[in-house]
N, C-alpha and C positions, 0 to 999 in steps of 0.2 A: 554380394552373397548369391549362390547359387539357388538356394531356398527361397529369395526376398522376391516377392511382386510387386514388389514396388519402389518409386524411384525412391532416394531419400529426401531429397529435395520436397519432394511436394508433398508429405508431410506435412496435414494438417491439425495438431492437436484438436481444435473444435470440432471438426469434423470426425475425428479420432474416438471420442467424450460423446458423442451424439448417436455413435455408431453401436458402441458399447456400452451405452446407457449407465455408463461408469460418471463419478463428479471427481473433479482436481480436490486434491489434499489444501486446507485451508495456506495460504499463506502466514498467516499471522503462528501456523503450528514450528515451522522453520525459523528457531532465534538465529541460531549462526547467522542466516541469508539479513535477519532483519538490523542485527549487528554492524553489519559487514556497509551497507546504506548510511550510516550515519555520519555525518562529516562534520562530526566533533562540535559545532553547532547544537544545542539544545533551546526547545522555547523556554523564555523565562531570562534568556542572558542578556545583559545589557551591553549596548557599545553608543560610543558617540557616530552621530550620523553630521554629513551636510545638509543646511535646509537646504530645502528644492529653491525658495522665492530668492535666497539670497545665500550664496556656494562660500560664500566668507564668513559664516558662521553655522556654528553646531549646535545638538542636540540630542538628550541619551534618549535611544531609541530601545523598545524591547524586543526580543523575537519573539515572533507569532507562534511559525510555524517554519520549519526548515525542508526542502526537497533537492539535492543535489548541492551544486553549487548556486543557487537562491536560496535567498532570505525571505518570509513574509515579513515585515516589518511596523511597527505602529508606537509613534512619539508620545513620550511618558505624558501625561497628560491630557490624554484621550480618555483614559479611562476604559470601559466598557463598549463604546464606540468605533465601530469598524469602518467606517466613511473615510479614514485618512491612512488604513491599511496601504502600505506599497510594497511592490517585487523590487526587490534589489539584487543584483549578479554580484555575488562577493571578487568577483574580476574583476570589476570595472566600477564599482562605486564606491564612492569618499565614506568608507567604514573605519572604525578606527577602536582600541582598547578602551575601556572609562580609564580615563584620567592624562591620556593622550593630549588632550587641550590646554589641558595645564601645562602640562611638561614643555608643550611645543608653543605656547603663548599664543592661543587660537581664541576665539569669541565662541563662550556659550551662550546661547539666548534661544528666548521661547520662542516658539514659530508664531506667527500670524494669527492663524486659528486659534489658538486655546490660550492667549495672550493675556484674554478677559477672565481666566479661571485659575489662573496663577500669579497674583499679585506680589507675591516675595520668593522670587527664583532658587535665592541661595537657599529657605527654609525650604524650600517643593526638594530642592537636589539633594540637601540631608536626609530629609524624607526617604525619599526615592531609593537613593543610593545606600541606605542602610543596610547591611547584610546581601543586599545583589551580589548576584556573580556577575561577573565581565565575561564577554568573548574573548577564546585564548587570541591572545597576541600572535602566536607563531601562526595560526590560521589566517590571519587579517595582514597581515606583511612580510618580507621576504617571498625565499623561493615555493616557501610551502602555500602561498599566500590562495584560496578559494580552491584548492585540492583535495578533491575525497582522499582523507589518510591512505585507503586500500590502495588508492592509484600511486601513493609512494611507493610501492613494494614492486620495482619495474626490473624487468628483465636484467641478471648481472651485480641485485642487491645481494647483499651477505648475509647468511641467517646462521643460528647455533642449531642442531638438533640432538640431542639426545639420544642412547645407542639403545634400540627397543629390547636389546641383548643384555643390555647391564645399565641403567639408568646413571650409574653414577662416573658415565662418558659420557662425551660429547664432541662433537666434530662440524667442521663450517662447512657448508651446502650455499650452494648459489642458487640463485630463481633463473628459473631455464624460461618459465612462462609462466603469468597469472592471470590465470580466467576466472574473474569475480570474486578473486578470495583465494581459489582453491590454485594450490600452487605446484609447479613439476621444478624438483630440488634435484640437483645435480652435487655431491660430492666432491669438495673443493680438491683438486689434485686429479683426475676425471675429465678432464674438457674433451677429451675427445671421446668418451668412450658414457654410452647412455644405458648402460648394461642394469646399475643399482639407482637408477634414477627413480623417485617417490614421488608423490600424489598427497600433498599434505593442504587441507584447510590452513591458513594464516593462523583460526584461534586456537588451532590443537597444542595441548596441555605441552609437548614435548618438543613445539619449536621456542624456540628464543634468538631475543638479538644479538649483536657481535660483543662478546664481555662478558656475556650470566655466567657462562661455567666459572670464571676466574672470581668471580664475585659472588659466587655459592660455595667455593669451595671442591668443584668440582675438575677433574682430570679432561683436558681437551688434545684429545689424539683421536686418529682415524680408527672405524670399528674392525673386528677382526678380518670381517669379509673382505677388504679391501686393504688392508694392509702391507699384504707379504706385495702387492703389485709394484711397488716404491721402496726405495730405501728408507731406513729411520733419519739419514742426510738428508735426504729430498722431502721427507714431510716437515722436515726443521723448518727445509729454505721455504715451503710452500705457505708452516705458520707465519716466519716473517714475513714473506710478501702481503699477507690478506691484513699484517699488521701495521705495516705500512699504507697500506690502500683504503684502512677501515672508515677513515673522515668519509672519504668518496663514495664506497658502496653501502655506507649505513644504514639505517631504517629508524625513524625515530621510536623513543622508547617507548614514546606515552600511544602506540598503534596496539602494544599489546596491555593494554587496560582494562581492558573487557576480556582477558581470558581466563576461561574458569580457575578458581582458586584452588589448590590442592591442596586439601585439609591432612588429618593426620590418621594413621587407620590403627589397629587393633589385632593383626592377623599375626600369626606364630607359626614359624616351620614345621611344618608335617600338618597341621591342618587340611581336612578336605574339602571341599564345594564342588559345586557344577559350573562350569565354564562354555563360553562359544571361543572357540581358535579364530580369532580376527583375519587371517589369512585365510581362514576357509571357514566361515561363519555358516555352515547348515547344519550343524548338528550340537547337539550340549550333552556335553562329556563329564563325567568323573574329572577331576583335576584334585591338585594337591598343591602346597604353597613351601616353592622351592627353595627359595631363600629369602630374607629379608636386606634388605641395602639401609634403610635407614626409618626413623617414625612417617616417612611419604611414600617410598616406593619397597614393589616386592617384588619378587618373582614366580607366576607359576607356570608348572607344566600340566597336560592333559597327558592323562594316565596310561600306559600303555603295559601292557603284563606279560608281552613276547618275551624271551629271551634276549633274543637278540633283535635289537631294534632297529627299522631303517630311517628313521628320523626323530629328532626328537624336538615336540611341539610346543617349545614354553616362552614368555613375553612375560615382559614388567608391564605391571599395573598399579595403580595407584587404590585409594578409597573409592573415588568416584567411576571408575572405569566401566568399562561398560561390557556386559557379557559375560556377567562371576555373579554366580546364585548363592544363598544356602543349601546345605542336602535336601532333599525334598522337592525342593522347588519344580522342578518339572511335577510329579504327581499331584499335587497339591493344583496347580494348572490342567492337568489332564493332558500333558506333553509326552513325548516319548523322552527316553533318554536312553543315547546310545549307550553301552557296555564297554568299558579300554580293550580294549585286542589282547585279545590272548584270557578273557574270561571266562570259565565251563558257563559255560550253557547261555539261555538267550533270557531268560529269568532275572532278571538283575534286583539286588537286594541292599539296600544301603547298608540293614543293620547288620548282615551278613558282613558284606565287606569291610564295615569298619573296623568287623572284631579279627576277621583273617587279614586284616593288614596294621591290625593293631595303633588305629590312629586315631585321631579327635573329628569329632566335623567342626568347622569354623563356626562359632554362635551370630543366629540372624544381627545381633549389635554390630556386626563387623562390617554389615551389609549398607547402602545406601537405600532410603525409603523409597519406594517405586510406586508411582502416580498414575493412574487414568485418565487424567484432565490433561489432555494434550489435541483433543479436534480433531485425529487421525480416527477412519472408519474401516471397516472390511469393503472392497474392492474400489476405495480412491486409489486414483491414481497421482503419479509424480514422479520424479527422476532419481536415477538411482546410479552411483558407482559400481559397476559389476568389480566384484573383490580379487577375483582370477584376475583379469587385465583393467587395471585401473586406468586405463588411457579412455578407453570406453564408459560413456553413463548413457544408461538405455531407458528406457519406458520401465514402468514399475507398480507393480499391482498390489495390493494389502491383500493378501491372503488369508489372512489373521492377525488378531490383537490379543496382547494378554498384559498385563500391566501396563510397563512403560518400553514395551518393544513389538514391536513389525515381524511380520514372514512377508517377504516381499517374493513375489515373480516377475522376474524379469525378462522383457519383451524383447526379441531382436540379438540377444547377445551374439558373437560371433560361434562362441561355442556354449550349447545348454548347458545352463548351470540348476541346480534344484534349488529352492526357497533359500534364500539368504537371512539371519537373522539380525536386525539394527535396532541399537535404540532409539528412543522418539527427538533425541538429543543429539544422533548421531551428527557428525558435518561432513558427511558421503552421502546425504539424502539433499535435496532441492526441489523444490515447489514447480509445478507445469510452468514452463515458456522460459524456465532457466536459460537452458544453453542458447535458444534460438538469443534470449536477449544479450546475452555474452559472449556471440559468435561462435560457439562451439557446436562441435556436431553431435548430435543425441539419436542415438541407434535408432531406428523405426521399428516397429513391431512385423516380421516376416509376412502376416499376410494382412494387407488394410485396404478397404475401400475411402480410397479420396476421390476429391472433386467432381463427388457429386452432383447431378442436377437438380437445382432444388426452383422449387416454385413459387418466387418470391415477387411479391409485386414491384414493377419499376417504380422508385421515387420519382417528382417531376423533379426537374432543375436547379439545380443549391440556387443558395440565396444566404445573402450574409446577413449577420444575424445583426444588428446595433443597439450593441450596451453599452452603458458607462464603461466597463472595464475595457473595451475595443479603444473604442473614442479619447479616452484616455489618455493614451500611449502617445499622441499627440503634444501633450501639455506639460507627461510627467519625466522629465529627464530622465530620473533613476530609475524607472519601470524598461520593462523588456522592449524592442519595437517589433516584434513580431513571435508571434505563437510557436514557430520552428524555432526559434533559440534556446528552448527549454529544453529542446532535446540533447543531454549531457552526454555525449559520446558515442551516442547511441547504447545508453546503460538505463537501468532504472530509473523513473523521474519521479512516479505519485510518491506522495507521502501516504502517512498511513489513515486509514478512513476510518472514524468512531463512528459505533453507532452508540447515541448517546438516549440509552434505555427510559430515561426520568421524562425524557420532552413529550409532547403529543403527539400523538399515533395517526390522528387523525380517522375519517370514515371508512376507507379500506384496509389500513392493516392492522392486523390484530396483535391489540400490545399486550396479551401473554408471549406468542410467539415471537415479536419483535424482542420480547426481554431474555430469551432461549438465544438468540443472535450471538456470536461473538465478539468481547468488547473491540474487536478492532480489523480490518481487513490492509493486507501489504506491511512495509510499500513494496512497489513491481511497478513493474512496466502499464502504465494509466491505462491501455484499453482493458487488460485484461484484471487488474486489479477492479476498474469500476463496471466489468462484467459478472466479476463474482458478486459485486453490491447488489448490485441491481438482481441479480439471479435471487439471494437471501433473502432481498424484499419481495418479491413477486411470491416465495414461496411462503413469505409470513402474514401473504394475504388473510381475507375471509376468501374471497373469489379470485382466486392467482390470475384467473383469465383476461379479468374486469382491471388490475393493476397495471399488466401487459399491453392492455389497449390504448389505455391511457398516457403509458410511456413510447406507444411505436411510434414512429415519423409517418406526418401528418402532410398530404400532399401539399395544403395549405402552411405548414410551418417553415421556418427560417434555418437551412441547414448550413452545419459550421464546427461538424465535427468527422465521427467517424463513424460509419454502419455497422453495427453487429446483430445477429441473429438472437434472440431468445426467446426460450421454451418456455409455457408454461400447461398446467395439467389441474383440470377440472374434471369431474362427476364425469371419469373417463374417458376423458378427450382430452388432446392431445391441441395445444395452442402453440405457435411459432410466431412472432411480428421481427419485424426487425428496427431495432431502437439506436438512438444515437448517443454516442459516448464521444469525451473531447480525448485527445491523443496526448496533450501535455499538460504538465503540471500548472503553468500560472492558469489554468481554467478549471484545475479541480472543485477550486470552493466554489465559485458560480456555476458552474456544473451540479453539486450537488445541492446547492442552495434551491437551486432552479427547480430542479425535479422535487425535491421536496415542497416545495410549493404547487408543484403539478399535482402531488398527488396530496393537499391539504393537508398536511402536515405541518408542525413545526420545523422552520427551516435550518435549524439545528438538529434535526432528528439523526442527521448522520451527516458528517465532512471530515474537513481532516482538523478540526479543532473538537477538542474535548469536554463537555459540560460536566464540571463538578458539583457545584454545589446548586448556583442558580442559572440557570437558562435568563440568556440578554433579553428573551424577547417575553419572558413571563409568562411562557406557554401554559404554566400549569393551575391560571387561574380563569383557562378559558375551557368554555362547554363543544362541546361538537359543534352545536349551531350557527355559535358567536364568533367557531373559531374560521367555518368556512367564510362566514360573513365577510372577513376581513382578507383570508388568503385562497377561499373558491375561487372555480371558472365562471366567471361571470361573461359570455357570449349573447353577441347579438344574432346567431343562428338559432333558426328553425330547430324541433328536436326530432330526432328519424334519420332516414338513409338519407346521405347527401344522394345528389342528383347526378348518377352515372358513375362508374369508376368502378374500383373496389380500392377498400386499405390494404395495408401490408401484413396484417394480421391472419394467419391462416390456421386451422383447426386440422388435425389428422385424427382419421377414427381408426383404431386398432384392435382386434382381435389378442384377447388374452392368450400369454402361454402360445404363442405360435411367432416364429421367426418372421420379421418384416420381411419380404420379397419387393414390394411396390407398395409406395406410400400413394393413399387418396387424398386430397386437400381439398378443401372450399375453402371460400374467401368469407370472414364474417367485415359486415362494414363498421366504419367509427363512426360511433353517433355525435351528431355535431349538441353541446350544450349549453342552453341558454341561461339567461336571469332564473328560472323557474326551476333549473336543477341545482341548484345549489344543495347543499348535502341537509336534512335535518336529521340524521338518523343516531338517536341516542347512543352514548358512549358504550361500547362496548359491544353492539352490534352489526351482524356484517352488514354493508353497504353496495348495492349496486349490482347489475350482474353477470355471470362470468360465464354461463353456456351459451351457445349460440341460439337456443331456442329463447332464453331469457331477454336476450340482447335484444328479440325483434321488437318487445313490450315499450313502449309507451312510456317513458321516466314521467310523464307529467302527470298520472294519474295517482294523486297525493291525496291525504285527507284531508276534508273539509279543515279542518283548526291550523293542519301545513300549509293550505293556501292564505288562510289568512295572513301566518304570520312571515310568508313570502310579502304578499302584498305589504307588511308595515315596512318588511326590509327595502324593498322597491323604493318608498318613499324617503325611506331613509338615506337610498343612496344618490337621491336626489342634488341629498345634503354634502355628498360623496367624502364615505367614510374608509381610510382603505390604509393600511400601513406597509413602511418600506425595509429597509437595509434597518434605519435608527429606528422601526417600534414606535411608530407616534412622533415623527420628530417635530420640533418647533414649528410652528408657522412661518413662513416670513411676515415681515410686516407690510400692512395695506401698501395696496401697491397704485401710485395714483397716474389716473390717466387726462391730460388734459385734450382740449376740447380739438387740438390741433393735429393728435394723436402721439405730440411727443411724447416719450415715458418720463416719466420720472419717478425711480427706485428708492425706495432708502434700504436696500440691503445686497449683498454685489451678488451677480448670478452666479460667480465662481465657488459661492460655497453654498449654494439650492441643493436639497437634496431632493431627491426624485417626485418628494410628495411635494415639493415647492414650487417645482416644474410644473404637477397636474394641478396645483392651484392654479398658475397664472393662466395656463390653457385655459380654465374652466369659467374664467373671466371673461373670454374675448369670444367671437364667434366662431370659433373651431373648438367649442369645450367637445365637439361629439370625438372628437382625434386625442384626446385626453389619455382613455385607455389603453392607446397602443405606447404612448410613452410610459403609462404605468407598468404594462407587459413587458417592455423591453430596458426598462429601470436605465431610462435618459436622465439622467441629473445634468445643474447647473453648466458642468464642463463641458459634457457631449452634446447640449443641448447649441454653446457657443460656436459647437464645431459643423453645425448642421449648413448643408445648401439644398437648393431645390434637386440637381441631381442625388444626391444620398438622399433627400426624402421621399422623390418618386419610386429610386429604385429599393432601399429596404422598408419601407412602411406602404410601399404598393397602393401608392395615388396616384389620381388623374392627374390631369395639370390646373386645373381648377383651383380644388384644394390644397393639392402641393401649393401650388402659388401665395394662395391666402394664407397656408402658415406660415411659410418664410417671410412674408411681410410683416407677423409679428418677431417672428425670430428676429429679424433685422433693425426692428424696434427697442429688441431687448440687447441686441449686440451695438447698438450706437450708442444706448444710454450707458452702456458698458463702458465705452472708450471714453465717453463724456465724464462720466461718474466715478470711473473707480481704475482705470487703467493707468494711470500715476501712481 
């Protein structure tokens, strides 16, 4: 464009959002997009799995958690227990329907682990299998076999659509293209010619697959626009052909299952309301209710009172539809509403016109109930279908709210359009980073400042990070072998993020605010779905500042994901750090597990699993004190400025009410914290702090009764009290060492869980190295997997002590082979 300053390319929504001090439209407010994600998987469904120990026998596995094509998965008999959680690629792993094994004369049998907690298999599997659903069959074999349903719907499928001119046609349309759902339908009989080509959502009320009309009773002929272009010969030869082809271009039926249902309406010919023309949706008109087709669909027109008319503007509608008011409805809003053409004067009067046109107004009963609780605000932004040229989705601004529809502005268009109006329902709206993640082009806003120089401190040099879930991937067949394979097509991966309101808030965020949150964030694309999480909590701080520090990367921390910028704003100042976020899905929940633990919290406070009733980890019987005791930064650093540097954390001071020209930054430092900051600060108050003048103070300057009952904690942790993944899990049992230094185990390393791990450490002379396996949650597996290079280089030892641990690791991996490796 001649107007544009900028490239399109380099278009950076965050920088966009940051500019215009505008926030993205929630994800979770967008169902269609959330819809459209789901790949017919739900948790809760059972299927038989292969064990890992032994691929010749199975076992009914639940799902957890579903993100593209992966499974979380975890074998019945776990219970409540997340320690034998696994990622499974429905590609490529031995999943199968319940009852597959029978059929197919396969061995069921309990794994290993939980062997000792289900003594009569066939009573556990009646149990179990009562009333469960199965994973569908058609998902788990054949050609549909680990396919997002949407990705069926591939260029050349055949769809039915409906004549928006008379509902009770229908005509076959081919998918020209489908970007995320949203589809370009080309008019079967048309190949060459893109003249009437549409813009239809997959769930819209008025597509169907190849068959509805014949099995509703409905007429399938081409609509009248397009008709005279062919003979009534040629559209015969064109039905038979698409009916002979239809095995091949089909669409399964069960993709449209989730399309809204069309109830039944109430509306009478000559009836009037207010309507939006979906074709040209800025204005709400007079209309009137043209004809009726049957108890589902009607027809109206928008009013016009010329003589002689040059178009005329009327669409079938259903109950549900979206853009038909009662009379009133605009005043009653404080809307304008336009007058039909050809009205005296500019005064518009309902009661006036209904008695000079001698008609009924439709009663509000006709109407669909219209909601407020949708998470859309006046100036989020998100993307938008410009209505003029639907090839185009541009930037899109809330201009206003008023029930359950938008005035949207939109950015960039090729040609200015005025405010569009949509409902909150619409499926021509889409949440920020839509097209970038679905490779479509999304208009830019004609004047934007990108790329920025921003003043962000250098991180020093990644460093991997070593978890159990890394270390892992080693041992576990059906798990992922690497973090880029989750990336599914380059489409959406997170699931969806709860934050689960009931668990413990812990000593910075405030769990009024935390419970104001919306029950769920995504799914989308991981960085940017776990940037709006993290945005949410930082803002449902006491000290947004104080949270942000907390979360920025730590020159000293273990990097192993991906850098993002976030804001936060204290007692008028302006904080920026930059924090890190994982890019794909199998790292979501130890991602979020993780930072909830950063920041004392219950480590269920938010993931992509759900807490209904009870929280696993029984967060809700612990105090603030007892609860940091257990999941606080417990640090052998100094408290104050580390020694040279600066963090990544920056503070910007601003002048109210005056346009930024040049931003000023300082650097506030991260205070390093020890045994002695441990949080005691009664429930419900804020904790820690978030100006930069606060920051310089002292955390150790506690009151005399805090110090003491620091000092009991100290002794206590002598004792070392500290819980994992299980909550308290078992102990292993004494573990004996004879005088030779052979070990001798009675319990196998392969099933230690992390706190099993900092037992044995705490036994030998490296118990001071304990912590770091506690920090980086080393269980039994990873612990087999260790050598002195991985221990020098992620746990950043000398050679010393590198040396001296691996001498016991190597202790514990002989008595391994000795002991339990048969």
């Amino acid at each position: 464009d001649a107007g544009s300053s900028v490239d399109e390319m380099e278009f950076n929504w965050d920088e966009y959002l940051e500019d215009t001090g505008a926030t993205a439209a929630p994800h979770g407010s967008f169902k269609h997009v959330d819809t459209s994600l789901q790949n017919g998987f739900a948790p809760g469904m059972k299927l038989e799995v292969a064990v890992k120990s032994d691929q010749n026998t199975y076992w009914v596995a639940t799902i957890i958690t579903t993100c593209g094509q992966l499974l979380l998965l975890r074998y019945d008999g776990y219970g409540e227990d997340r320690k034998a959680d696994f990622w499974c690629d429905i590609l490529t792993a031995d999943l199968h329907p319940i009852g597959w094994c029978e059929q197919n004369k396969k061995i069921l049998k309990v794994p290993e682990g939980i062997k000792d907690k289900i003594p009569d298999q066939e009573e556990f599997l009646q149990r179990a299998l009562k009333g469960a659903c199965s994973a569908p069959a058609n998902l788990l074999e054949g050609l549909h076999r680990g396919k997002n349903p949407l990705d069926l719907i591939a260029p050349g499928s055949r769809l039915e659509l409906q004549n928006p001119r008379d509902s009770l046609e229908a005509w076959i349309v081919t998918v020209v293209e489908n970007v995320g759902g949203r589809l370009k339908l080309r008019y079967e009989g048309l190949e060459d010619s893109d003249k009437f080509d549409q813009w239809l959502f997959y769930l819209d009320p008025f597509l169907h697959q190849v068959g509805w009309a014949a099995q509703h009773g409905y007429s399938l002929q081409p609509p009248s626009a397009i008709r005279s272009l062919r003979s009534e010969a040629e559209w015969q030869e064109i039905l038979k052909k698409v009916k002979e082809e239809e095995e091949e271009s089909s669409v399964p039926t069960d993709l449209f299952k989730d399309k809204p249902v069309i109830g039944v309406h109430s509306f009478s010919e000559g009836m009037k309301l207010e309507a939006v023309d979906p074709m040209a949706p800025f204005v709400i008109s007079p209309a009137t209710v043209l004809k009726v087709y049957n108890d589902k669909y009607f027809m109206i027109e928008i009013d016009d009172l010329r003589a002689e008319r040059p178009s005329s503007q009327r669409y079938v509608c259903h109950v549900s539809s979206a853009g038909i008011f009662p009379v009133q409805w605009s005043l009653k809003n404080g809307l304008n509403l336009s007058p039909p053409p050809g009205y005296p004067g500019q005064d518009f009067d309902w009661a006036d016109y209904l008695k000079q046109c001698g008609a009924e107004a439709a009663p509000q009963s006709c109407f669909p109930s219209l909601t407020s609780d949708h998470g859309f605000k006046e100036n989020m932004k998100l993307e938008a279908v410009n209505p003029v040229d639907p090839e185009e989705v541009c930037i899109a601004t809330v201009t206003k709210v008023k029930d359950s529809y938008l005035w949207l502005q939109l950015e960039g268009s090729k040609k200015a359009v005025p405010d569009c109006i949509v409902s909150v329902e619409s499926m021509n709206i889409f949440p920020v980073g839509w097209c970038e993640t679905n490779g479509y082009q999304l208009r830019p806003p004609r004047k934007a400042i990108v790329n920025k120089q921003k003043k962000i401190a250098v991180v020093q040099p990644e460093k991997q990070i070593l978890s159990s879930r890394t270390v892992h991937d080693g041992l576990k067949n059906q798990e992922l072998n690497s973090s880029e394979s989750v990336v599914i097509n380059g489409k959406y991966c997170c699931p969806k993020i709860y934050f689960n309101h009931r668990c413990f808030s812990g000593p910075y965020l405030n769990k009024g605010r935390i419970a104001e949150l919306p029950q769920s964030v995504g799914p989308g694309n991981c960085v940017l779905v776990l940037k709006e999480v993290l945005t949410l909590l930082i803002n449902a701080a006491y000290k947004p500042s104080r949270v942000l520090r907390e979360l920025q990367l730590d020159e000293e921390a273990a990097w192993h994901g991906h850098g993002e910028t976030l804001k936060a704003k204290y007692k008028g100042k302006s904080y920026r750090a930059t924090v890190e976020v994982v890019r794909t899905a199998d790292r979501v929940a130890d991602f979020c597990r993780k930072t909830c633990i950063k920041l004392e919290c219950c480590p269920n406070l938010f993931g992509p699993q759900m807490v209904l009733d009870k929280c696993s980890e029984n967060c809700s019987v612990l105090t603030k004190t007892k609860y940091t005791h257990y999941y606080g930064k417990r640090k052998n650093k100094r408290i104050g400025r580390p020694p040279g540097g600066h963090s990544n954390l920056e503070v910007a001071m601003k002048k109210p009410n005056k346009r930024r020209k040049r931003r000023k930054h300082f650097f506030v430092h991260k205070k390093k914290r020890s045994s002695a900051s441990v949080d005691n600060t009664p429930a419900g108050s804020p904790q820690g702090s978030g100006a930069e003048e606060e920051d310089d103070q002292d955390e150790s300057e506690l009151s005399h009764s805090l110090a003491q009952d620091r000092d009991k904690r100290k002794r206590k942790l002598r004792t070392f009290s500290f819980s994992d993944d299980e909550n308290k899990p078992p102990s292993p049992k004494d573990i004996k060492m004879e005088v030779a230094e052979k070990l001798q185990l009675d319990s196998n390393p392969l099933e230690w869980s992390v706190a099993d791990v900092v037992r044995f450490l705490k036994s030998t002379d490296c118990a001071p190295l304990a912590r770091i396996f506690l920090d980086q949650e080393i269980d039994g597996q990873a612990l087999l997997l260790l050598t002195l290079p991985t221990v020098q280089e992620c746990m950043d030892l000398k050679l010393g002590p590198a040396i001296k641990l691996c001498h016991h690791i190597e202790r514990v991996k002989l008595a391994f082979y000795q002991q339990f490796a048969n």
